[in-house]
C-alpha positions in Angstrom: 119.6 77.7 127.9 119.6 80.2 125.0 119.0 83.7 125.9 115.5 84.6 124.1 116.7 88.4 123.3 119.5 86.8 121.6 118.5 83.9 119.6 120.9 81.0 119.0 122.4 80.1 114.7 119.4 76.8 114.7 116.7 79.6 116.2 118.1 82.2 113.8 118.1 79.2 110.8 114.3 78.2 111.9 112.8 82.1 111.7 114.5 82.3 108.0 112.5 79.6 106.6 109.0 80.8 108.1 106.7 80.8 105.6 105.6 83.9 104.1 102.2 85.4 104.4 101.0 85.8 100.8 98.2 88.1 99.7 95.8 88.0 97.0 92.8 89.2 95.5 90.0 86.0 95.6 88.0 87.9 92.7 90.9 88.1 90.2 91.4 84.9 90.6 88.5 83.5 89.9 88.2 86.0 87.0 91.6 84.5 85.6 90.2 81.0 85.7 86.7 81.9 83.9 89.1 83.8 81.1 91.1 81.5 80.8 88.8 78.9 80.7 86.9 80.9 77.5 90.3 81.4 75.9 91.1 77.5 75.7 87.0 76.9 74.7 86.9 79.7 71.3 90.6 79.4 71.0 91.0 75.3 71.2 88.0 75.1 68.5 89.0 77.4 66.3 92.9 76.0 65.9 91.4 72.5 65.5 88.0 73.0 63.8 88.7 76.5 62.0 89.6 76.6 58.0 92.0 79.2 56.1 93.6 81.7 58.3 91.3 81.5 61.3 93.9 78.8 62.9 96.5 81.3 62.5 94.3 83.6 64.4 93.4 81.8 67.3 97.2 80.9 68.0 98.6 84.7 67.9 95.8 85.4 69.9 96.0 82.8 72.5 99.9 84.0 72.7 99.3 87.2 73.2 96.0 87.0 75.9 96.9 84.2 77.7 100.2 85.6 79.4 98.3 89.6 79.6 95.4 87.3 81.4 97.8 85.6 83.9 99.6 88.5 84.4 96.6 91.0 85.5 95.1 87.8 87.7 97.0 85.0 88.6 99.8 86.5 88.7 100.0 89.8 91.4 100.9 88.6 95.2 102.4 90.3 97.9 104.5 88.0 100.2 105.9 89.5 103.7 108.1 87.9 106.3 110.3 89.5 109.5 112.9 90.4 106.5 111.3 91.8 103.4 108.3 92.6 101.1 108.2 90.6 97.8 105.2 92.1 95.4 104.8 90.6 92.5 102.7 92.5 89.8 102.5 91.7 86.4 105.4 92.6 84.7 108.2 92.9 87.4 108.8 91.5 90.9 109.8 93.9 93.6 111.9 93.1 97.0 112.1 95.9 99.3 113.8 94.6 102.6 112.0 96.4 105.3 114.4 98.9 106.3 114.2 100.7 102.5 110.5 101.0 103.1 109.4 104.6 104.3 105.6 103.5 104.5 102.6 102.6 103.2 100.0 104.6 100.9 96.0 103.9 100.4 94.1 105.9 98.1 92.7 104.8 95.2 95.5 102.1 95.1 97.6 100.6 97.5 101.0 101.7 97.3 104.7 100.9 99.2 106.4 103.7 99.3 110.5 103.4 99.7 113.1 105.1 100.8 114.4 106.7 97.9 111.1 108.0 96.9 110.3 105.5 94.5 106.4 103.8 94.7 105.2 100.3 94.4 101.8 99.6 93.4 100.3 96.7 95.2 98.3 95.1 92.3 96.6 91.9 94.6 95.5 94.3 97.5 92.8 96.5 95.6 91.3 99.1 97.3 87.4 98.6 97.1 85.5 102.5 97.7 82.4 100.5 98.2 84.2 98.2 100.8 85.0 101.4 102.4 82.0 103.4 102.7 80.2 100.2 103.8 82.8 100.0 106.4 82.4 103.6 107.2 78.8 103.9 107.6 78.9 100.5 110.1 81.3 103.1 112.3 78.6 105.8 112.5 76.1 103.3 113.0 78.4 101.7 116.0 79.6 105.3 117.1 75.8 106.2 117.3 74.4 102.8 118.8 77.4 103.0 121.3 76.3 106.9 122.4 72.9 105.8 122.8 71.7 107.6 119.9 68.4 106.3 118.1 69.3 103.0 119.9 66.8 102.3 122.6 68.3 100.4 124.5 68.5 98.0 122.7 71.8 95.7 122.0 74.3 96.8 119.2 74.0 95.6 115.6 77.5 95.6 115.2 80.2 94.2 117.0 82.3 96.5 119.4 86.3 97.4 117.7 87.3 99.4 115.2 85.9 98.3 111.8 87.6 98.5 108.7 87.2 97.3 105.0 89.8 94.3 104.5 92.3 95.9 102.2 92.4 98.4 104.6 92.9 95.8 107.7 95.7 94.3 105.1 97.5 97.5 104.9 97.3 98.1 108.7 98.9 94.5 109.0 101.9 95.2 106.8 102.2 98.8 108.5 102.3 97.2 111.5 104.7 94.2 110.3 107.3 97.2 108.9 107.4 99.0 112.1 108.0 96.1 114.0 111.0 95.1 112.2 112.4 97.8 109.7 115.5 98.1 112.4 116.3 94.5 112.6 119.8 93.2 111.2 118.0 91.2 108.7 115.8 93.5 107.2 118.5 95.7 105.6 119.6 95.3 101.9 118.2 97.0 98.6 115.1 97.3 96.5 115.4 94.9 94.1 113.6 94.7 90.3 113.3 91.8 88.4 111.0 92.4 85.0 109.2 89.3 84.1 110.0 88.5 80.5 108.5 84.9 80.7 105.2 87.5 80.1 106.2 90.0 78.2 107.9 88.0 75.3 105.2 85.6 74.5 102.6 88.6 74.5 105.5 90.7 72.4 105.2 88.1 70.1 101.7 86.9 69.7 101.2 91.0 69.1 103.4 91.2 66.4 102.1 87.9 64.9 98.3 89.2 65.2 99.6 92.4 63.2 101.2 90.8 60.5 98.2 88.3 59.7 95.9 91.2 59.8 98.4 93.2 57.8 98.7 90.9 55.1 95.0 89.4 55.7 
């Protein structure tokens, strides 16, 4: 019998391939899918129906939004296990093993925040002000309902616990996940960057194609 503070090579093996919990914002992706939807509408009829130049057009176009559109909305994820933090944002992909993280930051974005100083915006966990004030003013209501005040008696509107907008609850998740296991073996390493040129070439060059046809337009 295998000592549960000390878990065996197959136990070790089985933790590794967990699946990671991934993090995303519903309303960019839907907004990706309605753009690009409208892109492959205009841009599909005018390459096949359009005369002269307006061909041209629609195909430097299409290469240049299409990847900025996946970028900004399919694209972002954050992905945590027991060993790291993979956020994906438009341009680059950042792995910060859990012991280079030195916290969390929520203001008007969401950051990670590592060791060497260096800050990670978290582009799919946006930070909705109106999420929060709505989330705020259900505490007053439950502070006040909870002391009795302007109540009557009566039961509370809103549930008992803390309540908190769900960004905010995300964060508190990952800060919890980090403290938990920033000191474990497997969670040591280095930040890692990886720039996503699939992206930024076929924008680069649907750009520079737009400019040229307009140039000599």
């Amino acid at each position: 019998m295998s000592n549960p503070d000390h878990p065996s090579p197959a136990q070790g093996s089985a933790q590794s391939v967990l699946p990671d919990r991934a993090y995303r914002s519903p309303s960019s992706l839907v907004a990706g899918v309605l753009l690009l939807g409208i892109a492959a509408w205009l841009g599909g009829d005018a390459l096949f129906v359009g005369h002269g130049r307006a061909p041209w057009l629609a195909l430097a176009t299409l290469l240049c939004a299409v990847p900025l559109v996946i970028a900004f909305t399919l694209r972002p994820v954050v992905l945590a296990n027991d060993d790291r933090l993979r956020v994906r944002n438009p341009f680059r992909v950042v792995e910060l093993p859990w012991g280079t993280v030195a916290g969390f930051r929520s203001g008007f974005s969401n950051e990670v925040v590592a060791e060497s100083g260096a800050k990670y915006q978290l582009w799919s966990i946006p930070v909705s002000l109106r999420a929060r004030k709505r989330a705020n003013r259900a505490q007053m209501r439950e502070a006040r309902e909870a002391s009795g005040i302007g109540g009557g008696g009566r039961t509370p509107l809103v549930p008992s616990g803390p309540t908190r907008a769900q960004t905010d609850q995300i964060m508190d998740d990952l800060g919890r996940l980090w403290e938990a296991r920033e000191k474990a073996d497997t969670s040591q390493g280095e930040v890692t960057v990886k720039w996503a040129y699939e992206i930024m070439a076929p924008a680069a060059a649907g750009a520079v194609l737009l400019a040229i046809l307009l140039a000599v337009g």
